[in-house]
PDB file of N, H, CA, C and O in Angstrom:
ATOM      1  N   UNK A   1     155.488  92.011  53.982  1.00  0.00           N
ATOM      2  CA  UNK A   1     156.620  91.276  53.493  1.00  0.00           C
ATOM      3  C   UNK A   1     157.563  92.257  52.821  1.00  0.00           C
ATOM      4  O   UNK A   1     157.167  92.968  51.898  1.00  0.00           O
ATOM      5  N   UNK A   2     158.717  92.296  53.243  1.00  0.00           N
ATOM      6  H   UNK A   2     159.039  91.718  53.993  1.00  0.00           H
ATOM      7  CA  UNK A   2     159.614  92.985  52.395  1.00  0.00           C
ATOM      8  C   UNK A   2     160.623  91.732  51.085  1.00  0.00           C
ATOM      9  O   UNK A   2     161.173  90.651  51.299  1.00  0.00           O
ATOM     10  N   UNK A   3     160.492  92.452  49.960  1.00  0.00           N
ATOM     11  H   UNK A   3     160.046  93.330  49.787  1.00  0.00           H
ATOM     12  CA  UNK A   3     161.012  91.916  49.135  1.00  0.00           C
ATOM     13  C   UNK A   3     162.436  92.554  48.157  1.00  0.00           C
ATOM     14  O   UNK A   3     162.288  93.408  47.283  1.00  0.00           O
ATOM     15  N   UNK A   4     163.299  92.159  48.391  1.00  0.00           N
ATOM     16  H   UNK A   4     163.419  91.465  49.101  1.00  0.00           H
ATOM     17  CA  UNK A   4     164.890  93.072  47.796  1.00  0.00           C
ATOM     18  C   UNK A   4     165.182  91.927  46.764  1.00  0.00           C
ATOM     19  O   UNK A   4     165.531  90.769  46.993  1.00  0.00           O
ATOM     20  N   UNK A   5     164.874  92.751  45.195  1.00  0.00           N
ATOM     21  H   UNK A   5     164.591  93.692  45.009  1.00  0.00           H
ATOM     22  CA  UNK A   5     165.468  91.765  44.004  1.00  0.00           C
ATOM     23  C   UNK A   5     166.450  92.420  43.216  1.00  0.00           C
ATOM     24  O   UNK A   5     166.866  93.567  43.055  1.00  0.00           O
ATOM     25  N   UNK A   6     166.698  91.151  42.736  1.00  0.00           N
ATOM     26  H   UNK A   6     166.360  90.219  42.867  1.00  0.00           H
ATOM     27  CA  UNK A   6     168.311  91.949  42.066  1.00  0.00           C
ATOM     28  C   UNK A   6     167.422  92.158  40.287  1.00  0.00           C
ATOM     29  O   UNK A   6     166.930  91.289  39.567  1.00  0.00           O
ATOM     30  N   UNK A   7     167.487  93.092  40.163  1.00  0.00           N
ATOM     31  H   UNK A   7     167.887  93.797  40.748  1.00  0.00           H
ATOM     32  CA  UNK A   7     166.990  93.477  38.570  1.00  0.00           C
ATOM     33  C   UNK A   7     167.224  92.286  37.279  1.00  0.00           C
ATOM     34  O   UNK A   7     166.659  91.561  36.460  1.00  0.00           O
ATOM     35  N   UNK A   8     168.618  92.768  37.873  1.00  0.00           N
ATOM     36  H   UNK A   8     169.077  93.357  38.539  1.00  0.00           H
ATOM     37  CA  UNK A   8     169.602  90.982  37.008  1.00  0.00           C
ATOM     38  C   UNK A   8     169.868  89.830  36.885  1.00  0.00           C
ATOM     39  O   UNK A   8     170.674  89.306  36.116  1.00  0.00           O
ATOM     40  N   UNK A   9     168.936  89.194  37.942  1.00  0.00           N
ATOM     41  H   UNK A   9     168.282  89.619  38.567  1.00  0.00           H
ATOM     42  CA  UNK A   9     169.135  88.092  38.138  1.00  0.00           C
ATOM     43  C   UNK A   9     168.697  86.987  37.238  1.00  0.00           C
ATOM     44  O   UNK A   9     167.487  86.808  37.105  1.00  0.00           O
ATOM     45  N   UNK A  10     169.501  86.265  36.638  1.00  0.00           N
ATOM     46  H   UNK A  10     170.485  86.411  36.747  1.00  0.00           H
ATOM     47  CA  UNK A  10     169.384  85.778  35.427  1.00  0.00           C
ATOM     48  C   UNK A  10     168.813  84.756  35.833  1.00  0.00           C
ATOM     49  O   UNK A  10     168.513  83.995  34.913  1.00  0.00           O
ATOM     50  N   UNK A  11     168.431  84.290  37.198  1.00  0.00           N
ATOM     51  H   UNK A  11     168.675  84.908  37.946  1.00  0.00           H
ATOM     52  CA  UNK A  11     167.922  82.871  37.782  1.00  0.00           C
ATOM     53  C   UNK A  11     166.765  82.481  37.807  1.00  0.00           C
ATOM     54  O   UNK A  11     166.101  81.581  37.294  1.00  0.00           O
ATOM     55  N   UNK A  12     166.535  83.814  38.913  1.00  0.00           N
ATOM     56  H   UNK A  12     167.074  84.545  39.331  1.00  0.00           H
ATOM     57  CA  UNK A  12     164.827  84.350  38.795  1.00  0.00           C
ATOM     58  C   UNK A  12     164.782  85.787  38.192  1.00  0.00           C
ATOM     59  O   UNK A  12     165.048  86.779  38.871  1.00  0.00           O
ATOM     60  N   UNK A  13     164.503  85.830  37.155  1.00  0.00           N
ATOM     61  H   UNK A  13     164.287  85.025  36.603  1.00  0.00           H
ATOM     62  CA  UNK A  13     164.045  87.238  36.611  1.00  0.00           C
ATOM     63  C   UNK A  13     163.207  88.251  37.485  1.00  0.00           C
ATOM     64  O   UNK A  13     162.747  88.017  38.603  1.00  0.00           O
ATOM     65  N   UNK A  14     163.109  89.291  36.842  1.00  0.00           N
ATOM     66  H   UNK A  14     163.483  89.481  35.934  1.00  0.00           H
ATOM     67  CA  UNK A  14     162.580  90.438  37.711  1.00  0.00           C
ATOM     68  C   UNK A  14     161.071  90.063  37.648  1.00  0.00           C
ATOM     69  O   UNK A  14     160.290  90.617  38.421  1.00  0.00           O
ATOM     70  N   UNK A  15     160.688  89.241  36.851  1.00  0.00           N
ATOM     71  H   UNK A  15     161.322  88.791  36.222  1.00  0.00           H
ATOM     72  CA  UNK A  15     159.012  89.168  36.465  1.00  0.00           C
ATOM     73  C   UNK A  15     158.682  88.133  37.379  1.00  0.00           C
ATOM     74  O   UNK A  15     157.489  87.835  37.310  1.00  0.00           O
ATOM     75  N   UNK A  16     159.503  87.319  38.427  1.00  0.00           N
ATOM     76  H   UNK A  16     160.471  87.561  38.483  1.00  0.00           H
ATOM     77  CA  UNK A  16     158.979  85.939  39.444  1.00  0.00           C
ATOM     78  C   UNK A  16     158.268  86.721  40.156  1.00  0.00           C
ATOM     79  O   UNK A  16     157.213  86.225  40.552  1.00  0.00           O
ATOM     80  N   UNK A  17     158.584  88.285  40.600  1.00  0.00           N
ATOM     81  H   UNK A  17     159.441  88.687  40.278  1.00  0.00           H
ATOM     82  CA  UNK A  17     158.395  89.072  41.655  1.00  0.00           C
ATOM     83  C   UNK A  17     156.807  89.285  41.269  1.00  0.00           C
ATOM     84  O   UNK A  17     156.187  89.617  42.280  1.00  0.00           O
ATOM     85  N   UNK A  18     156.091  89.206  40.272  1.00  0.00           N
ATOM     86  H   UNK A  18     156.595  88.936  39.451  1.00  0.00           H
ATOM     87  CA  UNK A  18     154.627  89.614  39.952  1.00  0.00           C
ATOM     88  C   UNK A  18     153.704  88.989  40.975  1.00  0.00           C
ATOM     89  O   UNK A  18     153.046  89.632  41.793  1.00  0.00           O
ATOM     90  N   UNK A  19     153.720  87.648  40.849  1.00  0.00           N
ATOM     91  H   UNK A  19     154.255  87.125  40.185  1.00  0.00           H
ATOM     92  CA  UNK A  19     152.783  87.058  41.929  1.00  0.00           C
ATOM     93  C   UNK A  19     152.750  87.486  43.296  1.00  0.00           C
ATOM     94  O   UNK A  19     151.682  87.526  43.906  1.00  0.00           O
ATOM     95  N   UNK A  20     154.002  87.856  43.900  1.00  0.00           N
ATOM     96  H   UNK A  20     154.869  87.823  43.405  1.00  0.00           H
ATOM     97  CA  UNK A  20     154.111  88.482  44.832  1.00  0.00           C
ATOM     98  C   UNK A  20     153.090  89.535  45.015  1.00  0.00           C
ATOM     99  O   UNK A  20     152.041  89.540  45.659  1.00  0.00           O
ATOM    100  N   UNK A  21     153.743  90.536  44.189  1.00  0.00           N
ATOM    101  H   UNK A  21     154.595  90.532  43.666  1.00  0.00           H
ATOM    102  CA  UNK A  21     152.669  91.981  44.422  1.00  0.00           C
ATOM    103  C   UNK A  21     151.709  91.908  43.936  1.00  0.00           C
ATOM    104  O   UNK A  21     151.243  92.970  43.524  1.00  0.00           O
ATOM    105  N   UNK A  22     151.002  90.789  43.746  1.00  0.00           N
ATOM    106  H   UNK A  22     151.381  89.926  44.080  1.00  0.00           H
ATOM    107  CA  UNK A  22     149.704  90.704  42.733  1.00  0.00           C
ATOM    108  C   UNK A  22     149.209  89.921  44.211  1.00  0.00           C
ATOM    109  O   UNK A  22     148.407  90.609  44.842  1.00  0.00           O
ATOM    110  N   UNK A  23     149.480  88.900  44.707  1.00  0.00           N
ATOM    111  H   UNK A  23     150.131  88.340  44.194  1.00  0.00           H
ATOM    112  CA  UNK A  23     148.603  88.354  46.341  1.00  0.00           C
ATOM    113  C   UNK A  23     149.094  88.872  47.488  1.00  0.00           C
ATOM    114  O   UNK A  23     148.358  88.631  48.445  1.00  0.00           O
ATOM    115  N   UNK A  24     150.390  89.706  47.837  1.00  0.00           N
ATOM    116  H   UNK A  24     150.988  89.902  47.059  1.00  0.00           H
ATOM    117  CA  UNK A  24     150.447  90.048  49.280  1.00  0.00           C
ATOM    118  C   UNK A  24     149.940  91.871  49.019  1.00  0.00           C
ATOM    119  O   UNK A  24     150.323  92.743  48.238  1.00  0.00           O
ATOM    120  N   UNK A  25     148.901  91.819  50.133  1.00  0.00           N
ATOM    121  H   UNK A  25     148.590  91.111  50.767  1.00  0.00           H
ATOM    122  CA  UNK A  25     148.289  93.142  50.655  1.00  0.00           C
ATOM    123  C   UNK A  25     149.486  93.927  50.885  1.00  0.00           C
ATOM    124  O   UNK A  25     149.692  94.788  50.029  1.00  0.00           O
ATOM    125  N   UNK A  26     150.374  93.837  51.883  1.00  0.00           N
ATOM    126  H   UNK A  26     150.207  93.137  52.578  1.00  0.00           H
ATOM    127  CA  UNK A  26     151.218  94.168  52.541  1.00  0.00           C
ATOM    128  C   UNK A  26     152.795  94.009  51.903  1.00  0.00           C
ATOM    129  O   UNK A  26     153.591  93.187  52.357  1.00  0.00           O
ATOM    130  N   UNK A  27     153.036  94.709  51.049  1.00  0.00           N
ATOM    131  H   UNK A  27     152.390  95.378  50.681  1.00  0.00           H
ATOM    132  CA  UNK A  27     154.498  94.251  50.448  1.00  0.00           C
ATOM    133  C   UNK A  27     155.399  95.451  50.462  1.00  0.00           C
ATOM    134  O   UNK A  27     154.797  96.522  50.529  1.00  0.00           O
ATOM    135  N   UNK A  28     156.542  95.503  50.419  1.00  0.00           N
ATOM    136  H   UNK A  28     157.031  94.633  50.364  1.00  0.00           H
ATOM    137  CA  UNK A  28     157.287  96.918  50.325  1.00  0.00           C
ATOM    138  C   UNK A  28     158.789  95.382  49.254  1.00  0.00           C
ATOM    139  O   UNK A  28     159.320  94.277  49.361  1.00  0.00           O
ATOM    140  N   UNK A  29     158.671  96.565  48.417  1.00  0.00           N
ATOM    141  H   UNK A  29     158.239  97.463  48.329  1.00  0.00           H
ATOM    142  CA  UNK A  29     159.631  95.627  47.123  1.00  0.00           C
ATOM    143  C   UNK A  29     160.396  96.080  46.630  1.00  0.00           C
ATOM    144  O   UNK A  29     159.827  96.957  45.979  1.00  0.00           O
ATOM    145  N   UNK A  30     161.343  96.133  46.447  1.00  0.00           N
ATOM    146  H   UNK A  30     161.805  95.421  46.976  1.00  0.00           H
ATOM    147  CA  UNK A  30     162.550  96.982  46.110  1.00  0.00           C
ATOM    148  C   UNK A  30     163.580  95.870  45.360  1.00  0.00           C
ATOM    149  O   UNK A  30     164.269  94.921  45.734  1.00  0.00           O
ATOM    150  N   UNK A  31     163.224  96.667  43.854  1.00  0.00           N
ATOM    151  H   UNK A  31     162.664  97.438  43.551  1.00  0.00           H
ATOM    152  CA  UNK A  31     164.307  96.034  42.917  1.00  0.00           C
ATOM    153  C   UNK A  31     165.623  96.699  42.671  1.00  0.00           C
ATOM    154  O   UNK A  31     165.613  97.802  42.125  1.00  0.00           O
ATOM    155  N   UNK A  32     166.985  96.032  43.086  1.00  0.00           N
ATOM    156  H   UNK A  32     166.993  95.136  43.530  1.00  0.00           H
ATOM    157  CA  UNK A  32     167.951  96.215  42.952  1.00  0.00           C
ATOM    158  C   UNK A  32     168.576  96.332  41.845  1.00  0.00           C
ATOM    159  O   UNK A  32     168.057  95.631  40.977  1.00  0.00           O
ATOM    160  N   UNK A  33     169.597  96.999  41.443  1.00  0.00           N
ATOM    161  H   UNK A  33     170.018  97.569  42.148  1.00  0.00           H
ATOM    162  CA  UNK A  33     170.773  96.763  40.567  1.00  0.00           C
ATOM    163  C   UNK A  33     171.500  95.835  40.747  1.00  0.00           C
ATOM    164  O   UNK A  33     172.716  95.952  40.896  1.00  0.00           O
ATOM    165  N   UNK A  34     170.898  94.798  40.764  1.00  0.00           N
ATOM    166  H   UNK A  34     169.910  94.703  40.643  1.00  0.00           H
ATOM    167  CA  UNK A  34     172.421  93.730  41.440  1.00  0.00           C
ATOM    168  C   UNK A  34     171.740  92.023  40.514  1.00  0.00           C
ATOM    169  O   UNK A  34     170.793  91.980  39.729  1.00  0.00           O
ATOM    170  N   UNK A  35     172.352  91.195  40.836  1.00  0.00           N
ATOM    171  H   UNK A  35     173.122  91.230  41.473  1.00  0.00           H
ATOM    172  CA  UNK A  35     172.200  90.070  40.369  1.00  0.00           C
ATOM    173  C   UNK A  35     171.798  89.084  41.255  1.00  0.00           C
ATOM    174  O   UNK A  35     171.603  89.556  42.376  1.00  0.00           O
ATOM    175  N   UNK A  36     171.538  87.516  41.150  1.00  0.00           N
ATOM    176  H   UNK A  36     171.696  87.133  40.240  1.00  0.00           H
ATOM    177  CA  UNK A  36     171.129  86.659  41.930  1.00  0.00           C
ATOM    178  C   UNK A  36     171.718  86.772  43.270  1.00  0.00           C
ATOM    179  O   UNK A  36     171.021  86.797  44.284  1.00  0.00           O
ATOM    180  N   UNK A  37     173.086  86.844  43.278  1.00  0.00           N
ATOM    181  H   UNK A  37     173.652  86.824  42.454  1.00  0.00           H
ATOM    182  CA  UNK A  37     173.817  87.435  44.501  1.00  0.00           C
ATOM    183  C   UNK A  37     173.473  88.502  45.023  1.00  0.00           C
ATOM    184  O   UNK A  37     174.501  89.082  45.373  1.00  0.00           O
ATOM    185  N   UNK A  38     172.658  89.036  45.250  1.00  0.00           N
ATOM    186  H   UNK A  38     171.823  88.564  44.966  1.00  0.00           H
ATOM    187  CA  UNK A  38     172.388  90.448  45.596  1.00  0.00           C
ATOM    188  C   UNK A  38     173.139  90.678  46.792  1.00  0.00           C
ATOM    189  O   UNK A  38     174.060  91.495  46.784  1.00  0.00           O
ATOM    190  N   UNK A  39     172.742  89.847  48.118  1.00  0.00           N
ATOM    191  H   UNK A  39     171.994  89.184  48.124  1.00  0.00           H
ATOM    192  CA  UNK A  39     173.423  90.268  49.233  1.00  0.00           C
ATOM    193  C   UNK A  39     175.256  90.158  49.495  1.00  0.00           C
ATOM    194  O   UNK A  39     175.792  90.288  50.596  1.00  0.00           O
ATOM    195  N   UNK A  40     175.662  90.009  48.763  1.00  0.00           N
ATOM    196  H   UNK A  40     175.226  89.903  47.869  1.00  0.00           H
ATOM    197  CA  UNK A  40     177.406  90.232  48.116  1.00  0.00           C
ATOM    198  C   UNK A  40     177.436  91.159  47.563  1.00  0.00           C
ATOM    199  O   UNK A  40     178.527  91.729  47.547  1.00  0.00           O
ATOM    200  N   UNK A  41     176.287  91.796  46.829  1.00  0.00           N
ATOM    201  H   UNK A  41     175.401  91.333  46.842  1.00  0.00           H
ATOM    202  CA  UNK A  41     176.882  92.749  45.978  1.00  0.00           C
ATOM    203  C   UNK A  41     175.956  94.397  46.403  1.00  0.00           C
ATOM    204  O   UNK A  41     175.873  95.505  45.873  1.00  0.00           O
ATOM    205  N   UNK A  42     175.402  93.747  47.624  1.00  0.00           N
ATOM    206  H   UNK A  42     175.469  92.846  48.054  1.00  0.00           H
ATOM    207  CA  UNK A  42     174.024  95.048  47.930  1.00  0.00           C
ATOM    208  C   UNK A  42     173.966  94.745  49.293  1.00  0.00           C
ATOM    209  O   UNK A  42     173.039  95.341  49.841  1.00  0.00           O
ATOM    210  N   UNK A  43     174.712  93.938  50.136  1.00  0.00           N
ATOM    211  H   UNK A  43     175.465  93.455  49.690  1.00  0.00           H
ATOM    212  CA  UNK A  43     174.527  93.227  51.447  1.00  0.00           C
ATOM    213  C   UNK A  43     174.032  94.963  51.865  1.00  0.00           C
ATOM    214  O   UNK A  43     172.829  94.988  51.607  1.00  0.00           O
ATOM    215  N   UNK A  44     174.383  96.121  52.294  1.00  0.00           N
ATOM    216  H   UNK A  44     175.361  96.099  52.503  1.00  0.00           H
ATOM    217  CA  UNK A  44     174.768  97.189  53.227  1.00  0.00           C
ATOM    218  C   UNK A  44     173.421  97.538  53.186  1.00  0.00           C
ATOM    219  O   UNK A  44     172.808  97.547  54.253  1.00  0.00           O
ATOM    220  N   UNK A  45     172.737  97.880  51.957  1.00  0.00           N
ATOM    221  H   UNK A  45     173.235  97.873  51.090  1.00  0.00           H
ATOM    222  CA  UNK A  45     172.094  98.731  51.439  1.00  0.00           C
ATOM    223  C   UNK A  45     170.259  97.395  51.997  1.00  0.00           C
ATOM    224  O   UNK A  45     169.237  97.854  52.507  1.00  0.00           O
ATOM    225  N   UNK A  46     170.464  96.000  51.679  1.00  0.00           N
ATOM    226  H   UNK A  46     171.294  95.627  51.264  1.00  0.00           H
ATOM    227  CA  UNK A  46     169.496  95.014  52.111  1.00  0.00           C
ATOM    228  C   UNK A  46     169.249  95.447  53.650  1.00  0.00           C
ATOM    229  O   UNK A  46     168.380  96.205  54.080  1.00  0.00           O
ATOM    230  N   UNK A  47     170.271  94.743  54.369  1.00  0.00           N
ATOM    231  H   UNK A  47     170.977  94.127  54.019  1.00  0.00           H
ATOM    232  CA  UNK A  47     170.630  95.086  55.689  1.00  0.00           C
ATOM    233  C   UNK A  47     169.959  96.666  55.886  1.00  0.00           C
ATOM    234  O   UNK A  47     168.903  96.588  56.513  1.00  0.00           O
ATOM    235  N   UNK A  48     170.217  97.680  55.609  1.00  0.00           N
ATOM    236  H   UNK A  48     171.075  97.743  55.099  1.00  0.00           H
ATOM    237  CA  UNK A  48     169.658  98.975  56.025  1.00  0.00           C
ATOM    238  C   UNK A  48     167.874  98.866  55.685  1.00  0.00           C
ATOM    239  O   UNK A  48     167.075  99.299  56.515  1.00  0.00           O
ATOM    240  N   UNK A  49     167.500  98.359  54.626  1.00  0.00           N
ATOM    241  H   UNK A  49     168.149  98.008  53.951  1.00  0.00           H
ATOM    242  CA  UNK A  49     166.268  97.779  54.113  1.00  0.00           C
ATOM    243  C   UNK A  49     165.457  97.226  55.388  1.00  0.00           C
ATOM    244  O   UNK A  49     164.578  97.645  56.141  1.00  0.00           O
ATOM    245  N   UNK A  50     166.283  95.971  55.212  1.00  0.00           N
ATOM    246  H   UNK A  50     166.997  95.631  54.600  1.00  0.00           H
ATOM    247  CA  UNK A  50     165.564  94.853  56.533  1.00  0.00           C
ATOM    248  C   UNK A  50     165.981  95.688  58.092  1.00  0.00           C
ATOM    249  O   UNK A  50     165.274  95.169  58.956  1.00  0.00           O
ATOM    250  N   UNK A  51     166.548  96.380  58.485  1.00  0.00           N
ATOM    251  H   UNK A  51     167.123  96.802  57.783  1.00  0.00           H
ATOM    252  CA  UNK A  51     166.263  97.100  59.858  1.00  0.00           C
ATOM    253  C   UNK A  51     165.221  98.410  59.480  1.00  0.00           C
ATOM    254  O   UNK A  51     164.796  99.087  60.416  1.00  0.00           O
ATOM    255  N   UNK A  52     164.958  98.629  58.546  1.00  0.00           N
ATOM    256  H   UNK A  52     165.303  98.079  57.786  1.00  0.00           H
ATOM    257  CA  UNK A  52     164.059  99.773  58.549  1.00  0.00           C
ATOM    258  C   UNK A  52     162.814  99.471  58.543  1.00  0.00           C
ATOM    259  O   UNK A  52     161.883 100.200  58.887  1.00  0.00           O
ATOM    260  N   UNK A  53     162.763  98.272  58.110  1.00  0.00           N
ATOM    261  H   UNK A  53     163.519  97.680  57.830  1.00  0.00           H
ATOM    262  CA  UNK A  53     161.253  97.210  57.607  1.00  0.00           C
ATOM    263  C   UNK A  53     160.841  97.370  59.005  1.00  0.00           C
ATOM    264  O   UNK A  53     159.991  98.052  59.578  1.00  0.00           O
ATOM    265  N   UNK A  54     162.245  96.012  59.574  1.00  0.00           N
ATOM    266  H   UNK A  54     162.936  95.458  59.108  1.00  0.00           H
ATOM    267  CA  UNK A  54     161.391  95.746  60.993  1.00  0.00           C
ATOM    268  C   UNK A  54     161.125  96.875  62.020  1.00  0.00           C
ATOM    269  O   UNK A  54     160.402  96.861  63.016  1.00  0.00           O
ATOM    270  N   UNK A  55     161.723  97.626  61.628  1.00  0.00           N
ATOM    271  H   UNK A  55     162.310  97.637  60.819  1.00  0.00           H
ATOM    272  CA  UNK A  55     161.813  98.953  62.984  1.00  0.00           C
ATOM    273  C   UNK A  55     160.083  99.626  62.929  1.00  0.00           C
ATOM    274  O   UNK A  55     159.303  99.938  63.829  1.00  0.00           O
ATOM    275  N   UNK A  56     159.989  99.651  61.584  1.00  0.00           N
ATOM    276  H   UNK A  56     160.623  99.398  60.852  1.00  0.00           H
ATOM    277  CA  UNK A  56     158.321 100.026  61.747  1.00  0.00           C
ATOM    278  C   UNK A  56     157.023  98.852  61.680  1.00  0.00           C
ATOM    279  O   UNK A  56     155.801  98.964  61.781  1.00  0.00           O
ATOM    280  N   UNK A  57     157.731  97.956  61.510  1.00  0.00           N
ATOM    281  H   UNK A  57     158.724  97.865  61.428  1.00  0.00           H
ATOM    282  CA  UNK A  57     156.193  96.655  61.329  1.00  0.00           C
ATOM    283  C   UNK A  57     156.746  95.669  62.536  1.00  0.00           C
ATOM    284  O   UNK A  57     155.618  95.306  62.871  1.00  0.00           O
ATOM    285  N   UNK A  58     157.406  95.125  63.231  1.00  0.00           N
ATOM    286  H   UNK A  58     158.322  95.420  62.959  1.00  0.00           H
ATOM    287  CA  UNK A  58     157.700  94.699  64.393  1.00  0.00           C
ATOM    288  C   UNK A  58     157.918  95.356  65.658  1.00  0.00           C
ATOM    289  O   UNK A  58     157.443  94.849  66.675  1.00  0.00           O
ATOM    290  N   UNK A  59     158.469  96.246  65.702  1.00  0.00           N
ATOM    291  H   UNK A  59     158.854  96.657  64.876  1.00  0.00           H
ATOM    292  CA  UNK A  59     158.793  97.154  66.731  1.00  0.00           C
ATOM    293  C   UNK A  59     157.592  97.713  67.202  1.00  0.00           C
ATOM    294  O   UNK A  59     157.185  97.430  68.329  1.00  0.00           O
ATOM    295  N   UNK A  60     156.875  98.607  66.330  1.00  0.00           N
ATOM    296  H   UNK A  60     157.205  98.836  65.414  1.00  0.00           H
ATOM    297  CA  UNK A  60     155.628  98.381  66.561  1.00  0.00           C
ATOM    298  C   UNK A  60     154.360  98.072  67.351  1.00  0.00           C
ATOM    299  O   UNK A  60     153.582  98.747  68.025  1.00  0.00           O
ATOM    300  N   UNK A  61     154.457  96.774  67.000  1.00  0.00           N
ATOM    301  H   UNK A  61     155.089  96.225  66.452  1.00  0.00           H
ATOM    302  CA  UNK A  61     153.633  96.070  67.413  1.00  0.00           C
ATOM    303  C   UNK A  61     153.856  95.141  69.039  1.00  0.00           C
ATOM    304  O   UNK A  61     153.145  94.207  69.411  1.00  0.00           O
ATOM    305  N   UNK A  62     155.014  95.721  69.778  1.00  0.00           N
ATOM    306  H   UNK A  62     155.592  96.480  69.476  1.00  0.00           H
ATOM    307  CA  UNK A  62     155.516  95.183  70.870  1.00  0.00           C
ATOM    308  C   UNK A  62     156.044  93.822  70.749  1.00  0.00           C
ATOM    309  O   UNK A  62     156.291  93.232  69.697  1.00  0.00           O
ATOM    310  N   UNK A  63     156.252  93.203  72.464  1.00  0.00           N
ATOM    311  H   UNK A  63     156.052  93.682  73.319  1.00  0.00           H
ATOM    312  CA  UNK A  63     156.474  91.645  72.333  1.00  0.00           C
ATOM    313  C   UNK A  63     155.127  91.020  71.960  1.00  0.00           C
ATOM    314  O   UNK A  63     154.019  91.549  72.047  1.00  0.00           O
ATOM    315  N   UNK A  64     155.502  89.532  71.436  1.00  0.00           N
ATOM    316  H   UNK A  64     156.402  89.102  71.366  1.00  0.00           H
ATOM    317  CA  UNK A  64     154.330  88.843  71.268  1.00  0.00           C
ATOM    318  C   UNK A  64     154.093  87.729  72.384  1.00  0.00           C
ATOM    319  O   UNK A  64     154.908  87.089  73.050  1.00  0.00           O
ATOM    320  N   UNK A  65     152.578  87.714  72.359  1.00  0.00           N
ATOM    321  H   UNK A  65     151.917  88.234  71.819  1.00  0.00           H
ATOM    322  CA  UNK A  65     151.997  86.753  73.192  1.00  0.00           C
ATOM    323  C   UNK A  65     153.123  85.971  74.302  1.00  0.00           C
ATOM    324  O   UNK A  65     153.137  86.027  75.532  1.00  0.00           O
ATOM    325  N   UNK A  66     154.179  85.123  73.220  1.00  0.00           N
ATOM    326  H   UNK A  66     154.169  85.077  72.221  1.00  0.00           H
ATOM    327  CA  UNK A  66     154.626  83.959  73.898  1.00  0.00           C
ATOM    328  C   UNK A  66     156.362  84.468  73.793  1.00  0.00           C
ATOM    329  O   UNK A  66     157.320  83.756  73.492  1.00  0.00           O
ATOM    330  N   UNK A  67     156.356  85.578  74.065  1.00  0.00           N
ATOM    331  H   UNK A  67     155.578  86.156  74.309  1.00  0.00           H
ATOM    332  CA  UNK A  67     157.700  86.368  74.273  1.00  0.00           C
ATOM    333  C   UNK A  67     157.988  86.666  75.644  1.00  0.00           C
ATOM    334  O   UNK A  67     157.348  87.461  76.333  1.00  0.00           O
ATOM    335  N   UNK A  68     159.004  85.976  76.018  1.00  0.00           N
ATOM    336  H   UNK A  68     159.524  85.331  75.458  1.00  0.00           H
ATOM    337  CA  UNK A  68     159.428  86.540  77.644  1.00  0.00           C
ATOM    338  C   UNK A  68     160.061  87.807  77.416  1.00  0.00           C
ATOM    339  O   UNK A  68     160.559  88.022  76.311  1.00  0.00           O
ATOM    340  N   UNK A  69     160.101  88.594  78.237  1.00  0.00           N
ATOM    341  H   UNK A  69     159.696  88.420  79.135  1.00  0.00           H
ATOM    342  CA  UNK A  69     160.666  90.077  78.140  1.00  0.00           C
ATOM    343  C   UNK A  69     160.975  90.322  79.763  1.00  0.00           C
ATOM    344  O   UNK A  69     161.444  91.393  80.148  1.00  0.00           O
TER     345      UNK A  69
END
């Protein structure tokens, strides 16, 4: 699971993120400088995040089962 939080987010604080990394095996988490809005104010930098994620944990792993290709 990839997780991108905004440090600042006055909505969900930086501490919602605990349970997370406390039950997923598999996490890559990256706390931002940014606020509840993060992707307005960090969209470029998420976006570069989430294609780098999937490029090594989907790509990977080929098509699936019930994927026409």
């Amino acid at each position: 699971m990839l997780i991108a939080w905004g440090s600042n987010d006055q909505i969900f604080p930086a501490a919602g993120a605990e349970p997370y990394k406390r039950d997923l095996k598999t996490l890559e988490f990256h706390l931002l400088d940014a606020g509840h809005f993060a992707l307005e104010s960090d969209g470029d930098l998420i976006a570069r995040l989430m294609q780098d994620f999937l490029g090594r944990h989907v790509a990977a792993r080929g098509p699936s089962p019930n994927q026409e290709i």
